[in-house]
C-alpha positions as protocol buffer text, in pm:
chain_id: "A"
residue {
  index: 1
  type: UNK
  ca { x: 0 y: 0 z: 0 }
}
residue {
  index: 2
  type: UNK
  ca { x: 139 y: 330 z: -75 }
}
residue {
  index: 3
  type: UNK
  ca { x: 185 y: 594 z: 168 }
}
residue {
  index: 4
  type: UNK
  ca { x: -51 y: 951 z: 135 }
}
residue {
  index: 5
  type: UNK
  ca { x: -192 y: 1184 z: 345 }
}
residue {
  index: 6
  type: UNK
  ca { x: -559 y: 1017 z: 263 }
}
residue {
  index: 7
  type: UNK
  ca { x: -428 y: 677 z: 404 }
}
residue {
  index: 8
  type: UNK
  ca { x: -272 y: 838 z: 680 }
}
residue {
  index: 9
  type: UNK
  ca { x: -556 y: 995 z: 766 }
}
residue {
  index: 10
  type: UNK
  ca { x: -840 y: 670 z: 690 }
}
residue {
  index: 11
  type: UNK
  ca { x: -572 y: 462 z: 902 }
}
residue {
  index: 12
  type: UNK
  ca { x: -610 y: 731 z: 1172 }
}
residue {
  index: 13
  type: UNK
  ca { x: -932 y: 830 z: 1218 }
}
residue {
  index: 14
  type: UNK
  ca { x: -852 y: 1159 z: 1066 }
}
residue {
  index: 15
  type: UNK
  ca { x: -621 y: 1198 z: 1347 }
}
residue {
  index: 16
  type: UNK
  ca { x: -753 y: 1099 z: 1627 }
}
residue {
  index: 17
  type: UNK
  ca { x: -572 y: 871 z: 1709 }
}
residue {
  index: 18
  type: UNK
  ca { x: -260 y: 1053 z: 1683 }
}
residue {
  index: 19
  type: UNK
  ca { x: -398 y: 1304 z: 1969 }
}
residue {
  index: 20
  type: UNK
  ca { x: -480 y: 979 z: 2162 }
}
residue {
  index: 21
  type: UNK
  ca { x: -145 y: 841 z: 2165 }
}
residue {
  index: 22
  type: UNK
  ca { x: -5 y: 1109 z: 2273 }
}
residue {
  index: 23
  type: UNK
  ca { x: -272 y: 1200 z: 2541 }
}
residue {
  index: 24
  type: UNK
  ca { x: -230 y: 840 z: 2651 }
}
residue {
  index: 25
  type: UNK
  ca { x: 142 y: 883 z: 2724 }
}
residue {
  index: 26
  type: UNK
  ca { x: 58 y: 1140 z: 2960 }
}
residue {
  index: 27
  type: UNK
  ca { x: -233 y: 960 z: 3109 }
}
residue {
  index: 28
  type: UNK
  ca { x: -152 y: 581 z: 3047 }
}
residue {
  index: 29
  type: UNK
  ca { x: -459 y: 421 z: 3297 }
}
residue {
  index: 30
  type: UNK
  ca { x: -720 y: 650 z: 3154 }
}
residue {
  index: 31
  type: UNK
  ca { x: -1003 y: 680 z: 2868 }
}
residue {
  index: 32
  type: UNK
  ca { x: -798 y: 982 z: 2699 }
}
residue {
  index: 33
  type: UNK
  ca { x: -1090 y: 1117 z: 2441 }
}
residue {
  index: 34
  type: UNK
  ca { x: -1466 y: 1019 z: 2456 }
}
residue {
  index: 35
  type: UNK
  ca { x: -1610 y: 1086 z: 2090 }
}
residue {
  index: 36
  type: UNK
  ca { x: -1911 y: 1246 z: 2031 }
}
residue {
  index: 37
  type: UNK
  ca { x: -2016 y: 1293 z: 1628 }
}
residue {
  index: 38
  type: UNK
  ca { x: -1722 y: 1521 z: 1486 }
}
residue {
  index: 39
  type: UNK
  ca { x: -1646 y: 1653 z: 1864 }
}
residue {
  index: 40
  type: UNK
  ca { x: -1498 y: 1532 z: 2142 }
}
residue {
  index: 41
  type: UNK
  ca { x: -1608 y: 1604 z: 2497 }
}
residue {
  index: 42
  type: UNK
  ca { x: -1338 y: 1790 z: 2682 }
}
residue {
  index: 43
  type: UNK
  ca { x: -1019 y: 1607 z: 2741 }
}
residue {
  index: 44
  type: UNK
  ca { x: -773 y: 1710 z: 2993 }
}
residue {
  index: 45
  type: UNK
  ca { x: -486 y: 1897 z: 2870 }
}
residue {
  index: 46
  type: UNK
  ca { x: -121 y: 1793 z: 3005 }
}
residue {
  index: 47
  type: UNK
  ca { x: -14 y: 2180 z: 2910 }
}
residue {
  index: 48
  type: UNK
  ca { x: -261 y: 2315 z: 3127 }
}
residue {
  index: 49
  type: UNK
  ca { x: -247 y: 2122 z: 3407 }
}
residue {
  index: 50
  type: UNK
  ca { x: -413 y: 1852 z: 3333 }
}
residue {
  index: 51
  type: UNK
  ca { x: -769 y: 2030 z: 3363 }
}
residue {
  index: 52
  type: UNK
  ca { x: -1012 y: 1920 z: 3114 }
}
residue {
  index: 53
  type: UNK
  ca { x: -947 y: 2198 z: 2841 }
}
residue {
  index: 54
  type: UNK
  ca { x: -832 y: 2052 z: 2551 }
}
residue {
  index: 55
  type: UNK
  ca { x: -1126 y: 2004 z: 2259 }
}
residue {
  index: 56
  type: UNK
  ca { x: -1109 y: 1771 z: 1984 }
}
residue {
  index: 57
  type: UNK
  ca { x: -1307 y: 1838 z: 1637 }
}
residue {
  index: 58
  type: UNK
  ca { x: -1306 y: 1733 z: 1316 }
}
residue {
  index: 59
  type: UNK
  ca { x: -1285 y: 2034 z: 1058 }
}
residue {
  index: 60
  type: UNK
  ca { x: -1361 y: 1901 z: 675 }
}
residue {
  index: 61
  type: UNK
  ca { x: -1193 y: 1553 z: 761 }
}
residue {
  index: 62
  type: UNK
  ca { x: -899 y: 1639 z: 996 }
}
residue {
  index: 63
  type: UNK
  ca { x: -915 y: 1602 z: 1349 }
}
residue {
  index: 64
  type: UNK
  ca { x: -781 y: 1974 z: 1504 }
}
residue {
  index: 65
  type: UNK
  ca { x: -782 y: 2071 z: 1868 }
}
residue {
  index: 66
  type: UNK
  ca { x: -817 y: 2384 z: 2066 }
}
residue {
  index: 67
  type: UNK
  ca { x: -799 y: 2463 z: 2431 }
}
residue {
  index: 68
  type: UNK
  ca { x: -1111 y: 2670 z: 2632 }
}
residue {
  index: 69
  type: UNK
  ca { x: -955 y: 2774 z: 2882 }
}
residue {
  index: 70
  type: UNK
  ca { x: -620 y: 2928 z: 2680 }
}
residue {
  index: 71
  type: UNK
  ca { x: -624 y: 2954 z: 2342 }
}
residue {
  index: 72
  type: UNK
  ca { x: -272 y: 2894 z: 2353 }
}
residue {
  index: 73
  type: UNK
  ca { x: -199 y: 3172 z: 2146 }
}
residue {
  index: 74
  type: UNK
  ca { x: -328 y: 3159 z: 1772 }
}
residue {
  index: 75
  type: UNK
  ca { x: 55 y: 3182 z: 1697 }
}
residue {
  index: 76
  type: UNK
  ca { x: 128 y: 2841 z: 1830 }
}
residue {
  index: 77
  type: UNK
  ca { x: -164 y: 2636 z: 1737 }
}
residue {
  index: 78
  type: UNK
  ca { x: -120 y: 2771 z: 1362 }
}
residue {
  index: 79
  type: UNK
  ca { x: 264 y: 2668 z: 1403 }
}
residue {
  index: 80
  type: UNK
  ca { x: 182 y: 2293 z: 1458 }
}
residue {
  index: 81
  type: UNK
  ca { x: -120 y: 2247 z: 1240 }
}
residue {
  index: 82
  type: UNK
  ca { x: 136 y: 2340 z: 1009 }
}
residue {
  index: 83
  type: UNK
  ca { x: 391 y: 2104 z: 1111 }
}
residue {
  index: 84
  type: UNK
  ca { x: 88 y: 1854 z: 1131 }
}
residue {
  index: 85
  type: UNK
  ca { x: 21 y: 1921 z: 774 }
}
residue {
  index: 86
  type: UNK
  ca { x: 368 y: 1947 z: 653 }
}
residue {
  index: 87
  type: UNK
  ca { x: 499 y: 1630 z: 838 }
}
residue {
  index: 88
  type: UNK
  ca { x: 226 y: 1457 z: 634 }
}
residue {
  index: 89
  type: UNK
  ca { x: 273 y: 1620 z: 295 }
}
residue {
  index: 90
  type: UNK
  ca { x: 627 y: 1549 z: 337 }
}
residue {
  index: 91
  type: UNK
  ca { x: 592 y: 1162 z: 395 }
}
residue {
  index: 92
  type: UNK
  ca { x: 348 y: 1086 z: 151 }
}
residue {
  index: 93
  type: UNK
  ca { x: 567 y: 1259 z: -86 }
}
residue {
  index: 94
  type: UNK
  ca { x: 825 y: 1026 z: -59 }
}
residue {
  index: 95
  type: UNK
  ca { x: 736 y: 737 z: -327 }
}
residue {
  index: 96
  type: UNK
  ca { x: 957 y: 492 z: -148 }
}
residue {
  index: 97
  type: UNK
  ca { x: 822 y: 486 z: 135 }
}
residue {
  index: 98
  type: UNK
  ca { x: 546 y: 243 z: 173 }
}
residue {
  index: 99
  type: UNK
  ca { x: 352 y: 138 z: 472 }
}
């Protein structure tokens, strides 16, 4: 099977479970996201303290988050959806790679 951002993605549940592998490394005995249509209920947040902040949604087939409490800054949450998005265009551009 070749490797693209679509496969990533389908293998993923459009991302989620990216966010829950990495919430479960913070909180390994724990349900880490409880899904709810395209929205998560609140999760807790490991960069705020663990208080549960951190919202999950899927926007037009990609799983992004936000946190109600603190925004954390428009700045930063642009920076890594970027890196998100680059990460992935960059891998699936790769022809060799295969998964």
């Amino acid at each position: 099977m070749e490797l693209s951002k679509k496969a990533i993605l389908d293998k993923t549940h459009y991302g989620l479970n990216i966010y829950a592998h990495i919430l479960r490394s913070f909180y390994p005995d724990e349900l880490v996201i409880h899904l709810s249509g395209k929205k998560c209920l609140p999760a807790r947040n490991p960069f705020n303290n663990g208080k549960e902040t951190l919202i999950l949604e899927n926007r037009d087939w990609v799983f992004c988050f936000q946190d109600v409490e603190n925004p954390i800054l428009p700045a930063i949450h642009s920076i890594l959806q970027l890196c998100i998005t680059t990460s992935l265009d960059l891998i699936y551009s790769k022809s060799w790679m295969k998964i």
